[in-house]
RODO-514431 format. One line per 2 residues: number of its first residue (from 1); for each residue x, y, z of N, C-alpha, C. Coordinates in steps of 0.2 Angstrom, whole numbers. Last residue first. Layout:
NUM	X Y Z X Y Z X Y Z  ... .
//
This chain:
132	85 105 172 87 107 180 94 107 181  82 101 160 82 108 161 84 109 168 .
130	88 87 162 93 89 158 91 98 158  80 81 173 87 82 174 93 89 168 .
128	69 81 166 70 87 169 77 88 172  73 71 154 69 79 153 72 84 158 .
126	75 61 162 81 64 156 79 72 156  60 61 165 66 61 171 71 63 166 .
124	53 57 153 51 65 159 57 65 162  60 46 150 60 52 146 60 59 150 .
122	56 36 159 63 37 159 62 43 156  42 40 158 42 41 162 52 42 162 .
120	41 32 143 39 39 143 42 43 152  45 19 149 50 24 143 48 30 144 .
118	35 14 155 39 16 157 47 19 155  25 15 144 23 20 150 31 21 153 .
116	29 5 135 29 16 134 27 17 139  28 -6 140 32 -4 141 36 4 138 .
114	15 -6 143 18 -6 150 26 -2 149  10 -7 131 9 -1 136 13 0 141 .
112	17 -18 128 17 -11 124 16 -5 129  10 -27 136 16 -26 136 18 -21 132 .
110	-3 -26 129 -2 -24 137 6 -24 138  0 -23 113 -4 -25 119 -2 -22 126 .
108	5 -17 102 10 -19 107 5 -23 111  -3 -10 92 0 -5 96 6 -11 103 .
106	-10 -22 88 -8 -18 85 -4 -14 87  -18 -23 100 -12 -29 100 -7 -26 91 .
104	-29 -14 98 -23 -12 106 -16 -18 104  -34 -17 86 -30 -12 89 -24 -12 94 .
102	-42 -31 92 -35 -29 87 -29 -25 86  -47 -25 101 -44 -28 104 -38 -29 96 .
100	-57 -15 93 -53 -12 98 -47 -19 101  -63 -26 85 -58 -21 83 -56 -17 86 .
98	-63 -42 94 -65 -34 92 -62 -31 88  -64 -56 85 -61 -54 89 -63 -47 88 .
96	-70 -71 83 -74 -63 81 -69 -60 84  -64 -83 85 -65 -81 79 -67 -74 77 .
94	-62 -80 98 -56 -82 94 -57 -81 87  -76 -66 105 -71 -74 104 -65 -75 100 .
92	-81 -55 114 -76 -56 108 -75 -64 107  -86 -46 125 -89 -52 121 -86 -55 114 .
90	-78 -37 130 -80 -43 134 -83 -51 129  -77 -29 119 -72 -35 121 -74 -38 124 .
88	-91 -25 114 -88 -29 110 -80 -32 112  -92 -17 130 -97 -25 126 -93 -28 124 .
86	-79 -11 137 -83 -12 131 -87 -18 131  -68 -11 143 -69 -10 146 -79 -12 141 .
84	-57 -5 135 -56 -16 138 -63 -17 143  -58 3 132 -60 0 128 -62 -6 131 .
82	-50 13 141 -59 10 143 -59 7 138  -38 12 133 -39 7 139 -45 6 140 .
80	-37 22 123 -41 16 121 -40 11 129  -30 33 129 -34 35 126 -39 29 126 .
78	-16 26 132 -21 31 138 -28 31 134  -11 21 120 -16 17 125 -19 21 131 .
76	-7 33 113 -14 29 110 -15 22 117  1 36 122 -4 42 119 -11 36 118 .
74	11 28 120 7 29 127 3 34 124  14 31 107 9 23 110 7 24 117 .
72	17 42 105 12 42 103 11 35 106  30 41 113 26 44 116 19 45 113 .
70	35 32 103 34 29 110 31 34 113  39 43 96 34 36 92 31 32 99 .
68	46 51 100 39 54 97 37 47 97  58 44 100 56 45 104 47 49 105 .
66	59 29 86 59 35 90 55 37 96  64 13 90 57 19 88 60 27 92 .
64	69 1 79 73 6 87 67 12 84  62 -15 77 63 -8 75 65 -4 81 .
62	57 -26 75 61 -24 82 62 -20 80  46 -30 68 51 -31 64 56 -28 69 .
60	35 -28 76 36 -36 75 47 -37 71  33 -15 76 36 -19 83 40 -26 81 .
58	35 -11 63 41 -9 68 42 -12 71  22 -15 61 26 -19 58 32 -16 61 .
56	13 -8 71 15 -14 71 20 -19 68  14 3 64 17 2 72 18 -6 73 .
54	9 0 53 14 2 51 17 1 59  -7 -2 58 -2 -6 54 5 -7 54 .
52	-10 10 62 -8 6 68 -6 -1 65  -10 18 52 -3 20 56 -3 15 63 .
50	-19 12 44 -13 12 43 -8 16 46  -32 3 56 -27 10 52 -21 10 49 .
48	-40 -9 57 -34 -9 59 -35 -1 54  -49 -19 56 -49 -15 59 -44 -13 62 .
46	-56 -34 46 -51 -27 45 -53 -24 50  -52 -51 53 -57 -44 55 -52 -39 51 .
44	-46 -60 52 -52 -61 53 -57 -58 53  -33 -53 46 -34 -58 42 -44 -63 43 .
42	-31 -49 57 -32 -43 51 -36 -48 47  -24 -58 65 -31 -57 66 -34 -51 61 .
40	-11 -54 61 -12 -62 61 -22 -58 60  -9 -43 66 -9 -44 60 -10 -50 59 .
38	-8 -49 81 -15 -42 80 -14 -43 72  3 -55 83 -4 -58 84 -9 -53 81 .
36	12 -45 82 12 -54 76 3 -54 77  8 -38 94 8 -34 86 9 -40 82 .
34	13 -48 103 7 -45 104 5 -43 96  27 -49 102 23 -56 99 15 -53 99 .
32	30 -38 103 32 -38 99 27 -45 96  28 -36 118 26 -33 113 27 -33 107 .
30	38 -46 121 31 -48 123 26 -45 117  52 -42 119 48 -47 115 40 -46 115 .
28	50 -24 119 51 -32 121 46 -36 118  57 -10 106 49 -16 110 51 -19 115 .
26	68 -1 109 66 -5 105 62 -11 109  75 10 117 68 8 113 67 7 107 .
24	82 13 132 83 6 126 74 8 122  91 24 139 85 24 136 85 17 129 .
22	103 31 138 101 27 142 95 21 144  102 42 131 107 39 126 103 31 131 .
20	94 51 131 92 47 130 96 42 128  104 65 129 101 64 135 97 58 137 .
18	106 65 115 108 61 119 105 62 127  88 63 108 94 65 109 97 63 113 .
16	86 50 94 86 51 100 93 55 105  81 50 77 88 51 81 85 52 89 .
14	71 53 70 73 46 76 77 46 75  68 68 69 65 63 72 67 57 78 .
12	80 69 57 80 70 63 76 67 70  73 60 48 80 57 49 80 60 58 .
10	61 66 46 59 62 48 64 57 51  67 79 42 64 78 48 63 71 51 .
8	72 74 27 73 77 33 73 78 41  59 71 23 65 65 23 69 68 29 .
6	53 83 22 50 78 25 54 73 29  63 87 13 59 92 19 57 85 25 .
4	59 83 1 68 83 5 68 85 14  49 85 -1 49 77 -1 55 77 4 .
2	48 98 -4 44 98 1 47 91 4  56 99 -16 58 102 -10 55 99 -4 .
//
């Protein structure tokens, strides 16, 4: 019961309501070459989760992400930007890479951000349009 439960939600989930109809989300490239790159680099460093693996095989694989999914990547880059901010990335090379920077290219990189921030923002506007 619980597995049908899950299944369930997880069908409703990514569906995007329609007030979103106008709303494209599915990565861009950039962010998708970003997330190639960061599982490329698993390969030099483990530092990755398996929920920033799984985001990343979406992006690489152009996946249509639900609306919750785009709001947890602006979530997780609000949170990890003072990363870039850090010793271990200023001081990272090609061989050492940080595990904060693998992360963020996990998640889309800067292009990821840029482009859940401005989803997240078409979302708020459908939102208030649609209580107002």
């Amino acid at each position: 019961m619980f597995s049908a439960l899950r299944r369930l939600a997880f069908v409703v989930e990514a569906e995007a309501p329609t007030r979103y109809e106008h709303i494209d989300f599915k990565a861009p490239k950039g962010a998708k070459e970003a997330a190639k790159r960061g599982l490329e680099l698993l390969k030099v460093k483990k530092a990755a989760t398996p929920v920033g693996i799984a985001r990343a095989r979406d992006l690489v694989n152009g996946k249509t992400l639900s609306p919750s999914t785009v709001k947890r990547m602006y979530s997780f880059f609000s949170r990890h930007e003072v990363d870039k901010k850090s010793k271990a990335w200023k001081e990272q090379t090609p061989n050492n890479p940080s595990k904060g920077y693998i992360a963020w290219l996990l998640w889309g990189g800067d292009p990821g951000f840029a482009w859940a921030k401005k989803v997240v923002k078409q979302m708020d506007a459908a939102d208030r349009r649609h209580e107002g």
